[in-house]
C-alpha positions, 0 to 999 in steps of 0.5 A, spaced: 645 755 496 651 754 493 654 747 492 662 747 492 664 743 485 670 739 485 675 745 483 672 749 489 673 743 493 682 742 491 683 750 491 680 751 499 685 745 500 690 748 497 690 754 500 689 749 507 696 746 506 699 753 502 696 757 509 699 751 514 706 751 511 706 759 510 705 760 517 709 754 519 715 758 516 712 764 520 713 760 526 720 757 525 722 764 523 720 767 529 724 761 533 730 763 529 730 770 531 727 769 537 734 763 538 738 768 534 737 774 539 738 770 546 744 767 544 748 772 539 744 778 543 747 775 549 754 777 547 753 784 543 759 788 546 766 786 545 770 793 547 771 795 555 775 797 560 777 793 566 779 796 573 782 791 578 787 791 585 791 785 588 797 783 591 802 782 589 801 786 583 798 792 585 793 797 581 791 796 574 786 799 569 786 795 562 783 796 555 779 789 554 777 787 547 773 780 547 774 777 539 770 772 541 765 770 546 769 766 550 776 769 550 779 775 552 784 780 552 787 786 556 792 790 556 794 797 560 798 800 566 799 798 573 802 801 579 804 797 585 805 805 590 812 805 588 813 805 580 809 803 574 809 798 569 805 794 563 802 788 563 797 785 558 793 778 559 788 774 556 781 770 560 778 765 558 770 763 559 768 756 558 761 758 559 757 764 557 753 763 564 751 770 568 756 765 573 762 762 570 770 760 571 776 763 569 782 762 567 787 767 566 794 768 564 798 774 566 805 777 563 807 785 566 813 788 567 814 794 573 819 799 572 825 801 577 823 804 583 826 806 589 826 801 596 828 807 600 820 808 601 819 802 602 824 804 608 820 810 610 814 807 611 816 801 615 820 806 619 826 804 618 832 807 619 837 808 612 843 805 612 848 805 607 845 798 603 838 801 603 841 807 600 844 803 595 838 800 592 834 805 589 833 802 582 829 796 583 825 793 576 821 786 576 818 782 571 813 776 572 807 772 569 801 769 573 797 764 572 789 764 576 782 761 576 777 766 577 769 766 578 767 770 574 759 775 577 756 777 570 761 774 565 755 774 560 753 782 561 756 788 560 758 789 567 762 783 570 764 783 577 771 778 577 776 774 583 782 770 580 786 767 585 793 764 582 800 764 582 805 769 579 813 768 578 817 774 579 824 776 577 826 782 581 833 785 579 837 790 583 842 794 579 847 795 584 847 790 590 855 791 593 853 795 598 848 789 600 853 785 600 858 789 604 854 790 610 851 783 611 859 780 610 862 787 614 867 786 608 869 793 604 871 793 597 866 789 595 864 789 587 858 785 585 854 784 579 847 786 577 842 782 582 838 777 580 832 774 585 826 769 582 820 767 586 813 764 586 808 766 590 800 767 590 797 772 587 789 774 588 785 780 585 779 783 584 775 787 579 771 789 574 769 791 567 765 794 563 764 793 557 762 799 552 760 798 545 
């Protein structure tokens, strides 16, 4: 039988307290990565690409970049079925949640396009001021509120609802002019027309790395 000397007896309680902080530092080090991977594990991708469709807008496809959690950035072409056009936005997300809002500002530009379709396929018959407006451009900037399905994942569903400001400009306008007055020899400058009007859209994106 050994009897434990006064040494024997500081240096196991040594070890003791040495053993216990050790695996107290073990287990906060756990913790930590375990909180580091649920909160910076939670947004690992910053690069996508967005699909959407809406009224008044139409069509678009976007490349997304997200800098930062809660902010994110678009941009890419659009179609309305008549012309083509460029837009780029950004989306903020308060809450980094599988379930979050929205809100997002949108600036796109659609190039001249022919209103004579338009015409063709209300079943419409041509006149002469339907022919004369055949390059019809727009402009407009939207604002919305979303609900974002996902926001926090790599697959994010969205629906924004909104308001957009549209300035709609017609290059030749006199033969309009000319047939709503029954007066010839009408000249007119370019026509301008502004409007604010609701806007919805739903998409989603995927981001891939």
């Amino acid at each position: 039988m050994t009897t434990a000397t006064p040494s024997t007896r500081r240096r196991a309680a040594s070890l003791r307290r040495h053993g216990t902080a050790l695996a107290g530092l073990v287990a906060v080090a756990i913790g930590g990565a375990a909180h580091a991977q649920e909160t910076g594990g939670a947004e690992p991708y910053r690069l996508g690409l967005l699909v959407d469709a809406g009224a008044p807008h139409g069509i678009g496809l976007s490349a997304v970049f997200k800098p930062v959690p809660w902010l994110r950035l678009q941009a890419g072409p659009t179609t309305n079925t008549l012309s083509l056009g460029l837009r780029g936005g950004l989306s903020i997300l308060p809450m980094q949640t599988f379930i979050s809002p929205s809100f997002n500002v949108e600036g796109g530009h659609y190039l001249g396009s022919d209103y004579n379709d338009v015409a063709d396929w209300l079943g419409a018959t041509p006149t002469s001021a339907t022919s004369a407006i055949r390059d019809i451009s727009y402009n407009y900037v939207a604002g919305s509120v979303g609900l974002e399905i996902g926001a926090a994942n790599r697959f994010n569903f969205f629906l924004h609802l909104g308001l957009s400001y549209v300035r709609m400009g017609v290059d030749d306008a006199s033969a309009l002019i000319e047939e709503a007055t029954d007066e010839s020899d009408i000249t007119a400058r370019n026509l301008t027309l502004r409007a604010t009007i609701p806007s919805v859209k739903v998409g989603f994106l995927f981001y891939f790395f």
